[in-house]
C-alpha positions in Angstrom: 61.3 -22.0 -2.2 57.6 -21.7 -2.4 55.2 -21.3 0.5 52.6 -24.4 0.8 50.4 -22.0 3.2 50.2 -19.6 0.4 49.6 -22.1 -2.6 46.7 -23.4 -1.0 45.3 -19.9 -0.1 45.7 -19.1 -4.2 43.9 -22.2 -4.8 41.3 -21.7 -2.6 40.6 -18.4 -3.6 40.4 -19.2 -7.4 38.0 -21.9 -6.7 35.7 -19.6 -4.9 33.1 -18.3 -7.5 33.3 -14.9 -8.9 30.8 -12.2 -7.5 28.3 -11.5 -9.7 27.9 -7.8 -10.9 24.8 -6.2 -11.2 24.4 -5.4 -15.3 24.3 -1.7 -15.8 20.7 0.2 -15.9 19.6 3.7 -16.6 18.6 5.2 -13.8 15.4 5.4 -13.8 14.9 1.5 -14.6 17.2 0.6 -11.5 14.7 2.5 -9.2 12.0 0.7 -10.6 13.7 -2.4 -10.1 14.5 -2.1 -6.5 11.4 -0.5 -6.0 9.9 -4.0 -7.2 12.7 -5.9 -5.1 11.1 -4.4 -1.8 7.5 -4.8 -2.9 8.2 -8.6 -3.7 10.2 -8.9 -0.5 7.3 -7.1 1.9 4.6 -9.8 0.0 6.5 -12.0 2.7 7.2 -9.5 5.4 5.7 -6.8 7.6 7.4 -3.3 6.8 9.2 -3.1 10.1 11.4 -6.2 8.6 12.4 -4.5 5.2 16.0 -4.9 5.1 18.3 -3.5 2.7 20.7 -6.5 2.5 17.2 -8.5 1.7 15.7 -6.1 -1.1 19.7 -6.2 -3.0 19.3 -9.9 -2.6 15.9 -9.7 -4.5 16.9 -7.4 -6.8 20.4 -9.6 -7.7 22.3 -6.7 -7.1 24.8 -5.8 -4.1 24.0 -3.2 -1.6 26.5 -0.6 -3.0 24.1 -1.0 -6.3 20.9 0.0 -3.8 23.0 2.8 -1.9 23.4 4.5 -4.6 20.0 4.8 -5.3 18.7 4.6 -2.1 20.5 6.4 1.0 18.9 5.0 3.7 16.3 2.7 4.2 13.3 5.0 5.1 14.2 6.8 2.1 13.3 3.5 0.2 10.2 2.9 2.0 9.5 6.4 1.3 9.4 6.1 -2.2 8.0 2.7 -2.5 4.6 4.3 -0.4 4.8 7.0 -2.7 4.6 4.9 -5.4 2.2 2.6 -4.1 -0.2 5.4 -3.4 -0.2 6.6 -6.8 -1.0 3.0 -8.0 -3.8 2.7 -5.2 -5.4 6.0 -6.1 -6.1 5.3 -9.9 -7.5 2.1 -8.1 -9.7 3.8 -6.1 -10.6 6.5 -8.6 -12.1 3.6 -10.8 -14.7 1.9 -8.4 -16.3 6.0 -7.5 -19.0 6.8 -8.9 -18.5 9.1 -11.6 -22.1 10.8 -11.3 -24.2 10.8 -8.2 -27.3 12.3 -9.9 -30.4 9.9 -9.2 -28.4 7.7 -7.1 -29.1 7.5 -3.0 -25.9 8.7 -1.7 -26.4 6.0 1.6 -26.4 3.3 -1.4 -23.7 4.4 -3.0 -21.4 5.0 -0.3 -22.3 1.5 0.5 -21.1 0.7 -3.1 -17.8 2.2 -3.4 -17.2 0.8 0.1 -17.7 -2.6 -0.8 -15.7 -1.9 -3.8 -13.0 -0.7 -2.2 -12.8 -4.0 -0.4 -12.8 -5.4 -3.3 -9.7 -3.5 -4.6 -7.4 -4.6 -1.6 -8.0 -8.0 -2.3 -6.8 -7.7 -5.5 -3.5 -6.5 -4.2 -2.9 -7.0 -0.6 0.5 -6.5 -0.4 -0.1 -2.7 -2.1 -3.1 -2.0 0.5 -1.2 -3.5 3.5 1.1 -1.0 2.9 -1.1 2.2 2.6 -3.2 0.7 5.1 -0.9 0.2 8.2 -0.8 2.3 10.9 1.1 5.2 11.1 1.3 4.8 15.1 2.7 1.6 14.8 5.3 2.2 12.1 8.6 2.6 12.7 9.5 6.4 13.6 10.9 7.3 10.0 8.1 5.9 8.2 5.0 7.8 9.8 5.5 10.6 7.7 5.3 8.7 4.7 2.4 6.4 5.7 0.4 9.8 6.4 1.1 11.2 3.3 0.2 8.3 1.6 -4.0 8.6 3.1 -3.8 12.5 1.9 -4.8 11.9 -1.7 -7.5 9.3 -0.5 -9.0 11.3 1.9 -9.6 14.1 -0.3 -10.8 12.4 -3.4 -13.4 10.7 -0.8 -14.3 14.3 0.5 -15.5 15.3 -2.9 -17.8 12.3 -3.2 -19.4 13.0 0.0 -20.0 17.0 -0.6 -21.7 15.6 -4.0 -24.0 13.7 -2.4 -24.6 16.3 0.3 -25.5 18.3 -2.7 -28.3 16.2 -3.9 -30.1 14.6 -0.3 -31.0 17.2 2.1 -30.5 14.8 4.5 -27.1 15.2 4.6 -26.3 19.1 3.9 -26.1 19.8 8.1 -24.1 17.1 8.0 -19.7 17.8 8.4 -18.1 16.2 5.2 -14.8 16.3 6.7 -16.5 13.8 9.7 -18.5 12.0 7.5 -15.6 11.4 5.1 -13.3 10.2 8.3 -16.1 8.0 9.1 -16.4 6.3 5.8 -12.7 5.6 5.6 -12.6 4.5 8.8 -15.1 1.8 8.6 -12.9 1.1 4.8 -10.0 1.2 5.9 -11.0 -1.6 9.0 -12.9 -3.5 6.7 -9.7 -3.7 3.7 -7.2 -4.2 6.3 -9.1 -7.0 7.8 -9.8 -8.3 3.9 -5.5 -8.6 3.5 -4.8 -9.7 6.5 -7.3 -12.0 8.0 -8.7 -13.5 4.5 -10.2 -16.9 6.3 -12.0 -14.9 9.3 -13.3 -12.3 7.0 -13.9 -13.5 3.5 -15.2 -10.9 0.9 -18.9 -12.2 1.7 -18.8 -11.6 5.2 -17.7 -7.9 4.9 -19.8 -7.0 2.1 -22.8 -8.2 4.2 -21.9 -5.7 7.2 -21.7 -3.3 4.9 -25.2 -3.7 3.3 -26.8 -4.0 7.0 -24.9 -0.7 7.7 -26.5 0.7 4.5 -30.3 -0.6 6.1 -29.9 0.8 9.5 -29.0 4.2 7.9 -31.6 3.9 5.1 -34.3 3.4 8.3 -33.5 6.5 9.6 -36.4 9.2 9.2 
């Protein structure tokens, strides 16, 4: 005699749907892919939210797929900064100035500056990311976040010991300060570009940067 109780639970389980498997990648293309998962998930959410269970759902893959690939979840964030960087630095290295010979180093700080605004708007989610603050990260993401400024910092260094090079004015002056300085007031001005775009439209920053450029340019 056949059970009822167990019928139904056979027909109920065939007409549940059949989990979807994830096709097979090489290796390499997987990373990418959940690498792009998380990036698309943190265009809607702040990095303390990244969840693995939402990155696998983005990537149409199940979280066994991204543990495999991804141990933990600071090692995912870990390598998506890393990525991120690398993208935001050949961003970067095209708005410097190539050559600072007959150029006013005041001006053309002012320029790449106002570039660089520039540059996060074009990808806010990317500069949101290399931009937030290591202090108010999560614990197993400082390291990463400060890592990420390392590359910046000294690719900016350079530009300012070039025009140190060429405008007395500035050869007493400390490159390593003057190079925090700079990044500083960038780094404010691109956060507040991404994150605040109504209060602080492209216009209105680029115009605090040019009376910056004036006050300095007064100076004897």
């Amino acid at each position: 005699m056949s059970d009822p109780a167990a019928a139904r639970g056979s027909r109920a389980a065939a007409d549940q749907p059949r989990r979807r498997y994830a096709p097979r990648l090489p290796p390499e293309e997987r990373r990418a892919q959940l690498l792009d998962a998380a990036f698309a998930v943190l265009a809607k959410a702040e990095l303390h939210e990244l969840s693995m269970e939402a990155v696998a759902q983005e990537a149409g893959v199940g979280k066994p797929v991204l543990y495999t690939v991804f141990k933990t979840r600071a090692d995912l964030v870990e390598a998506l900064l890393e990525r991120e960087r690398e993208r935001g630095l050949e961003q970067v290295a095209d708005t410097l100035p190539a050559d600072l010979l007959g150029a006013d180093p005041v001006t053309a700080a002012s320029a790449t500056v106002e570039a660089f605004v520039a540059v996060a708007l074009e990808n806010p989610t990317r500069w949101r990311l290399i931009l937030a603050s290591p202090t108010a990260a999560p614990e197993e993401y400082r390291a990463a976040l400060r890592s990420s400024r390392t590359g910046i910092f000294d690719q900016a260094e350079a530009l300012v010991r070039m025009g140190a090079a060429l405008d007395p004015r500035w050869a007493a002056m400390d490159s390593g300060l003057v190079t925090n300085s700079l990044l500083t007031v960038a780094e404010m001005l691109g956060r507040l570009a991404v994150s605040e775009p109504a209060e602080y439209p492209k216009e209105r920053l680029e115009a605090f940067v040019r009376s910056i450029v004036a006050l300095l340019g007064a100076i004897p």
